[in-house]
C-alpha positions in Angstrom: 0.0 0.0 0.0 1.1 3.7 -1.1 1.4 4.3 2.9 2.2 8.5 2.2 -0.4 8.6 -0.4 -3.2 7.1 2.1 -1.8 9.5 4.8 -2.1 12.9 2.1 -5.6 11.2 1.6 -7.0 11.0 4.9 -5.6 14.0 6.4 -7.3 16.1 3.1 -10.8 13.8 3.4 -11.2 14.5 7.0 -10.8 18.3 6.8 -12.4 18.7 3.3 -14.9 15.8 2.5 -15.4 14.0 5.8 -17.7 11.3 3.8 -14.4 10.1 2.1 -12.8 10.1 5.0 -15.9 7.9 6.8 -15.0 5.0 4.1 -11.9 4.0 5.0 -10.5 4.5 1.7 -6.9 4.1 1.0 -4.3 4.2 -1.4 -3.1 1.0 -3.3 -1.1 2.7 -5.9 -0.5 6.1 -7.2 1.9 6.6 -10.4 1.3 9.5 -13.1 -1.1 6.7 -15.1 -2.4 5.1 -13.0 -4.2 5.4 -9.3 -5.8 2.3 -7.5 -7.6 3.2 -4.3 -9.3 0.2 -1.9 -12.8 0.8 -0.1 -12.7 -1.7 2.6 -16.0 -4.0 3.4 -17.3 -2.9 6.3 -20.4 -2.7 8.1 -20.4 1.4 7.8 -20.0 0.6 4.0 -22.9 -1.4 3.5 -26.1 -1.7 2.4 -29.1 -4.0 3.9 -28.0 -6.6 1.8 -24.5 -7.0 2.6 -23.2 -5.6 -0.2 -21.3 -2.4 -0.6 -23.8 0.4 -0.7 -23.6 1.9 -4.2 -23.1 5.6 -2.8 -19.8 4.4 -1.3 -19.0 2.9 -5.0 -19.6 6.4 -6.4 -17.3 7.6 -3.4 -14.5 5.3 -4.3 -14.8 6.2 -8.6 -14.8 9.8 -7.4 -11.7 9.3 -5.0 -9.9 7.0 -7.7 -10.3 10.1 -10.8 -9.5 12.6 -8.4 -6.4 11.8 -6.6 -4.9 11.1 -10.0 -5.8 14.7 -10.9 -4.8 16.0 -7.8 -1.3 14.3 -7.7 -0.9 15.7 -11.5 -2.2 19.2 -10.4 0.4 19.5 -6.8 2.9 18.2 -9.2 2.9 20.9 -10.9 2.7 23.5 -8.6 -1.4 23.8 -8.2 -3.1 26.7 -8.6 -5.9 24.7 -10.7 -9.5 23.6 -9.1 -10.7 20.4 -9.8 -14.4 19.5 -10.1 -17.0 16.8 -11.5 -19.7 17.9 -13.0 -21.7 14.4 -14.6 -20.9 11.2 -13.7 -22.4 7.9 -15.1 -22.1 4.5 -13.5 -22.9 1.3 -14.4 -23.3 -1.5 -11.4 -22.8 -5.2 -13.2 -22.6 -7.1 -9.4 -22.9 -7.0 -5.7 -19.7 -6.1 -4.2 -19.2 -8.5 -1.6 -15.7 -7.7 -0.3 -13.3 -4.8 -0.7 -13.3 -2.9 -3.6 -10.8 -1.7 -5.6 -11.5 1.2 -8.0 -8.9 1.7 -10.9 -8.2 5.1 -13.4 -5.5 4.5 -16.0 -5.8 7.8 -17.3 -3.6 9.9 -15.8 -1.7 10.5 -19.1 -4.8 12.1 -20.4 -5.6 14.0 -17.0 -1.9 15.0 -17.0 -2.8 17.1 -20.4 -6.2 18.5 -19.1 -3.7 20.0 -15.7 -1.5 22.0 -18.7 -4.4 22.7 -20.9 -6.5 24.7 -17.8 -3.4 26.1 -16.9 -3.0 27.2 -19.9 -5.6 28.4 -21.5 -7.3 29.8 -18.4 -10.7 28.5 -19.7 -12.5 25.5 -18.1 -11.4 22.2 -19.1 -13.3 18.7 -19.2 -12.6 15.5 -20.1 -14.5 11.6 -19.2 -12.3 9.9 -16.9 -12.9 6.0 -17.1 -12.7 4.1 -13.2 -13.4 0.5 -13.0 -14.3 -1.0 -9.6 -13.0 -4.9 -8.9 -13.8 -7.2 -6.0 -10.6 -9.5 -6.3 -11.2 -12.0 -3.7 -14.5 -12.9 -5.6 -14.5 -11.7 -8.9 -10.7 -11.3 -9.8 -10.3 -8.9 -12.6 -13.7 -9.4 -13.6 -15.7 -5.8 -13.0 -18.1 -4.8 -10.5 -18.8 -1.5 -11.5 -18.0 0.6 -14.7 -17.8 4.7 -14.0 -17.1 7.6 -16.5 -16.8 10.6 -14.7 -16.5 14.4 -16.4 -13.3 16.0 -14.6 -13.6 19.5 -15.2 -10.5 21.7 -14.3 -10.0 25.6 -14.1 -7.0 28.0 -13.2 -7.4 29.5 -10.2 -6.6 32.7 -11.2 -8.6 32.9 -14.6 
């Protein structure tokens, strides 16, 4: 487990989205193309059915698109906000165990952070997250999400 990573993402979700924080989620892996963040299974995280209720799903796409924008964004020096403004999710299966919620596209967020920097204007771009339940389903997908990440300069 990225053990700084997790600790950057705590320490920001309890201050600035306490619900993130509530999940438990951590960091698995965090690389310029790729983030993988795990959503433990957990009574808080459940629904009546002993599944993983599918707000905490949207929590961990939302975490896994995000942290690969942010790390992108403090990389370079911030100064950029970072929004979602749709977000579509398909559920295929119950997720029965911990989740793990995987964005490979950092190379493409890693454009958006230059292209709002540079052009001042708002910038969006569909952000792909898949969520996996290893210990039952391998690679096999839970969940499918495409999120809109929209980015802006600060200063524009």
């Amino acid at each position: 487990m990225a053990f700084r990573e997790t600790l950057f993402l705590k320490a920001w979700a309890f201050a600035k989205v306490p619900m993130i924080w509530l999940t438990g989620a951590s960091v698995v892996e965090a690389g310029d193309s790729r983030c993988v963040i795990r959503i433990p299974f957990r009574r808080r995280n459940r629904n009546h059915l002993r599944s993983i209720y599918f707000g905490v799903l949207c929590i961990g796409a939302d975490v896994a698109g995000g942290f690969l924008a942010m790390r992108q964004i403090r990389a370079g020096g911030g100064g950029v906000s970072l929004i979602f403004k749709d977000f579509r999710a398909e559920f295929l299966k119950r997720a029965e165990g911990d989740v793990l919620f995987t964005c490979e596209d950092g190379e493409g967020i890693s454009e958006l952070v230059r292209k709002a920097r540079g052009s001042g204007e708002r910038e969006n771009m569909a952000v792909r997250v898949t969520a996996t339940v290893p210990t039952e389903f391998g690679d096999e997908p839970v969940a499918n999400f495409e999120l809109t990440l929209s980015l802006k300069r600060r200063d524009a």
